[in-house]
Every structure is written in C-alpha cells, then in structure tokens.
Phi, psi and omega in degrees: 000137191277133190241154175244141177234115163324111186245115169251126167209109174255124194251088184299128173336305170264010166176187203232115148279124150213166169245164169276331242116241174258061191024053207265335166195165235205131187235156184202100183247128178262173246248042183228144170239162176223129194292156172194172177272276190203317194267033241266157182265140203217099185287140168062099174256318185309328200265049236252336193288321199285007193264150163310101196287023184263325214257018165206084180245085183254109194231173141280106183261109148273114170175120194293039140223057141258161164283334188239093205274185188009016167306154181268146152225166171261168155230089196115246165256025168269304166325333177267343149305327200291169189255338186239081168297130174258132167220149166336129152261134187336121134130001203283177178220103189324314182307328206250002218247117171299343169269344178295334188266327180305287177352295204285316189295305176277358162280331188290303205306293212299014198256286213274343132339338202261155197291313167335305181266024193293331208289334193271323174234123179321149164208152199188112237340102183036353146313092177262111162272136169244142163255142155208181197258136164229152173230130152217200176232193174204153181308177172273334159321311208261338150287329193282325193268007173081002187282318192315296262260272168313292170303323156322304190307312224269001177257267181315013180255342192224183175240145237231104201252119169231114162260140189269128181252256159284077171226113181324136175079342224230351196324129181096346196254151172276147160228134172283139162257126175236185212205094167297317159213170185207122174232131200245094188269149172282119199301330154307319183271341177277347166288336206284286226297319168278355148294320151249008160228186189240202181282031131271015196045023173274133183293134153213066194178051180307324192282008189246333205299321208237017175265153187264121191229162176228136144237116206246118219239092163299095186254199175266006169215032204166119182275123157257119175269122197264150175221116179237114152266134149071009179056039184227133173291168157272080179311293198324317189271320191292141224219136190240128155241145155300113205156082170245193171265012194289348175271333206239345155279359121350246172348297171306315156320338218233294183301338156316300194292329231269317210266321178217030167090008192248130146316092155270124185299350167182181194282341164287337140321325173263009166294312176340304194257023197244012212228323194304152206255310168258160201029038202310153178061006174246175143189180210275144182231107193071047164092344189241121200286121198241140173283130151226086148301313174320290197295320228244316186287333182292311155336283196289314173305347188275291156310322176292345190284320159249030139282298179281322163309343177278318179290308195306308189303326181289318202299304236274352163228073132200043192311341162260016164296146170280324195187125147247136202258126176265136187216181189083155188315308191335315211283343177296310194303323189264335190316312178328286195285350137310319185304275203322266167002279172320328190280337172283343206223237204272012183060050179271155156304078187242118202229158196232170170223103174314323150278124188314313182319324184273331171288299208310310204275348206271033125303308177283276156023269195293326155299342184287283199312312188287327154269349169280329174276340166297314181302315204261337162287321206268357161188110204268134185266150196292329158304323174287319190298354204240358191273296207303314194278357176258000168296322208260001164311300177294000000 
C-alpha cells in the first residue's frame, strides 16, 4: 500500500514554515529564489558534505505548473547571496507566482530526502517517490476570487520533480512529488482554528469561541481581516487588501543603501534589525554602531496608520466585535506602532502574541491542525481502530 506523509506548509512572504509527519520535523526557509546555473562554484567542494543542506539548496524545478519548467534556482539563504535575488512583489498574487511553488516544492524534497524517511518512501537509483497529503493557504482576497480551486487542481494533477545539485548531503539525488490530496484554506480561517483549538480539534480556548472577533493577519504583500461570528468566518464581511510589509521594508532598505551606503541583501535582513532584541534599529556603518531610527519609524509609522484605518473601516461594520487579534510577521514589525496609534486615537480591544514564534508559525501551525484531523477522519490509523474496540469491549 502506498503510504502518505503529512505536510503543513505555509509559504510566507519572509519565509516558507512547515510541519511534518506527527510533527517529528520542521522548516523555516526563507521565502528567496535566485535563477542560477547547474555548475554554481563551490570553494572546498570537498568538504561541501559536512555543510547545512538549509545554507545550500541549489535544485532543478520540473513541473507543468511552473511558467518556467527545469529551471535551476538557488533557495533560501543560499539565494540571499546572490547577486540577482528574487521576493514576492507588492501586488503580486501567491496563487499565481512560479516561486510560491519552488518554495512549496523544495520544502516537500528536503522533507522526503532525509535519512528519517528512508523507510516511507521508495528510492531506486537516487529516485526517491514521495506521496503527501498537504494542507496550506492562500490569502483571503485570492479565495474570495476563486484561484484556490487552480491552484489545488494544478498540484493534484501532476508529478512534481526536485533535483538536488550542489547541496549538501543530499547531491544527485531526485525526488517525485505526488499529492494524495491537497487542501487549500483561507488564511483568516486557519488563524480562527489555531487560536481555539488544539491538534485533535478540540476547543481549548472556550472564552473566544463563541465571541464575535477580528482577525487581522498581517503579511508581506497582503492583509486579510476575518470577521468570526458564531464560531463561522463571515465571507461576506471578511475583507482581503493588497497591503503587506514588503514594501516599505523595501523601502527602509533603499533608504539605508541611499543615506549611508550599506547593502542589504534582502528584506529579511531589515526585519532583522528593526525586530532584534539588542540594538533594535541600529546597524553598522564603517565599523560604527549607527541609528535609523529615523528611517524605520517613520516608514513603518506610515503603514501602522493605514493598517489601522483598515481596522477602524471593519470594526465600525461589525460594531459588536469583541477583540481584535493582529497576528502574523507583519503584525511582530507594527505592533509598537499599532498600540501606540490605538492608545491615542479610538482605543479598540486589541490584542497581540507576545511569543514572536508563535504569531509567525501560527499558520503552518493550523494547517498542521487541520489536515491532520482531514488524515485521521478519511483514513483512521488500524491503531485506533483496535484502541476503540477493545474500549467498547471494556
């Protein structure tokens, strides 16, 4: 019998989150591609094995629903090296974008590749076939328009090829990808679901279930605001904007390069500093600890201001909301400058998660909840089945 292995992968503007199996292992990549060739120069090729294969995932992407089939990429933080880096661009649509997919694709290899899973999956001269099960999203703008529907089909239809090039540990080898099933959640309803429940679907979080709530899930090219009645999102009300942070750290990057000469390589370098537990806002310039303070509050301060205009506009037609929750990276980057805004101006009932891990993750986190209770209704492991019965014996 062909066995499936469970995938929660949520592919974040600033990075790629997944779970695993019984969540026996765990990914955080970040969310950069760079095209490259076949041969990338590698100083000490010998020693290329003792390396982290997350700091060199150099592949061949095969698969008709890319625009660009076998193209080569570097990925992650090998990809942030590069001299021609790629990230989601502002206005772009996740459903659509051949890197939302390298992404989804080269997290599934490093999964089925690892020595852990030599037992789960065939391999037959460096061919490894893997089947899984996935669960991820798409913003809620890009569900509302109907695109999940092409993306789910365009993942179940085919078999999905990553060949490993110069990448530690893992070189020469392919691996196919198949789709047993593929569920496409909206990302506003998978915050309501890790917010009260846990990984069986049990409420454990009675005082939210039944409040009438906003969830406003700030990303990097795109807000979504949830509106949960009645423990049911509201499609009607619930509301999607082009509206993340990737531009304006963009923006703070451009302005950084322009005022004191420093290169940063990519937008995850300026979450870094505006996010960092020492020296938040500063970085080196010549050798010398330097301030932008300037550049990042104003930026950023710019943005929490239509970010809360977005909340004022939901709140004021959904007027018996209770709490609204900001979740997501976005939402790590604004929170300062959201309170403070909220503390001056209408005072709403407004709440954050204080562990960073926890806003960042909490997507893969509910897709992680949510295909694992679709796997265990649609195919009940022959253990459970042998637990109830000797329960209703007793």
């Amino acid at each position: 019998m062909r066995k499936t292995r469970i995938a929660a992968v949520d592919v974040g503007n600033d990075s790629l989150k997944a779970l695993f199996g019984k969540a026996d292992f765990e990914l955080n990549v970040p969310n950069v591609i760079a095209r490259d060739t076949e041969d990338r120069p590698v100083i000490g090729i010998e020693d290329l094995n003792e390396k982290d294969p997350l700091d060199g995932i150099h592949i061949r992407v095969h698969s008709p629903a890319l625009l660009e089939n076998n193209a080569i990429y570097r990925v992650g933080n090998l990809a942030t090296k590069s001299n021609n880096p790629n990230e989601l661009d502002p206005g772009s649509s996740k459903s659509e974008e051949d890197q939302t997919l390298v992404m989804l694709f080269a997290s599934l290899a490093l999964d089925a590749v690892r020595e852990e899973n030599s037992n789960l999956f065939k391999k037959t001269n460096n061919v490894i076939d893997a089947n899984y099960t996935i669960g991820t999203g798409l913003p809620l703008r890009e569900v509302k328009e109907g695109k999940d529907v092409g993306y789910r089909s365009q993942l179940l239809s085919s078999v999905h090829q990553v060949e490993f090039l110069v990448t530690p540990k893992y070189q020469g080898i392919k691996v196919n990808i198949k789709f047993d099933e593929v569920k496409v959640y909206p990302e506003g309803f998978a915050a309501y679901i890790n917010l009260v429940m846990d990984n069986n679907l049990n409420i454990i979080n009675r005082d939210l279930v039944d409040k009438s709530i906003l969830i406003q899930d700030i990303g990097g090219l795109s807000t979504d605001i949830a509106v949960i009645k009645n423990r049911n999102v509201d499609d009607d009300k619930a509301q999607g904007f082009n509206l993340g942070v990737a531009e304006s750290l963009e923006q703070i990057r451009e302005e950084i390069r322009s005022k004191h000469g420093v290169e940063l390589d990519s937008r995850r370098d300026v979450v870094d500093i505006i996010t960092k537990k020492h020296d938040r806002n500063h970085i080196m310039v010549r050798g010398s600890r330097t301030s932008v303070h300037d550049i990042t509050d104003r930026i950023l301060m710019e943005l929490a201001k239509k970010q809360y205009r977005h909340l004022r506009n939901v709140w004021s037609k959904n007027s018996q909301t209770e709490i609204c929750y900001f979740v997501g990276g976005g939402a790590m980057v604004l929170k300062d400058y959201l309170k403070t805004l909220n503390n001056s101006l209408d005072g709403f009932n407004i709440g954050f998660f204080e562990d960073e891990k926890e806003s960042i993750w909490m997507m893969a986190n509910a897709y992680y909840k949510l295909i694992s209770a679709f796997e265990k209704a649609n195919n009940p492991d022959p253990k459970d089945k042998e637990k109830d019965k000797k329960a209703v014996k007793n």
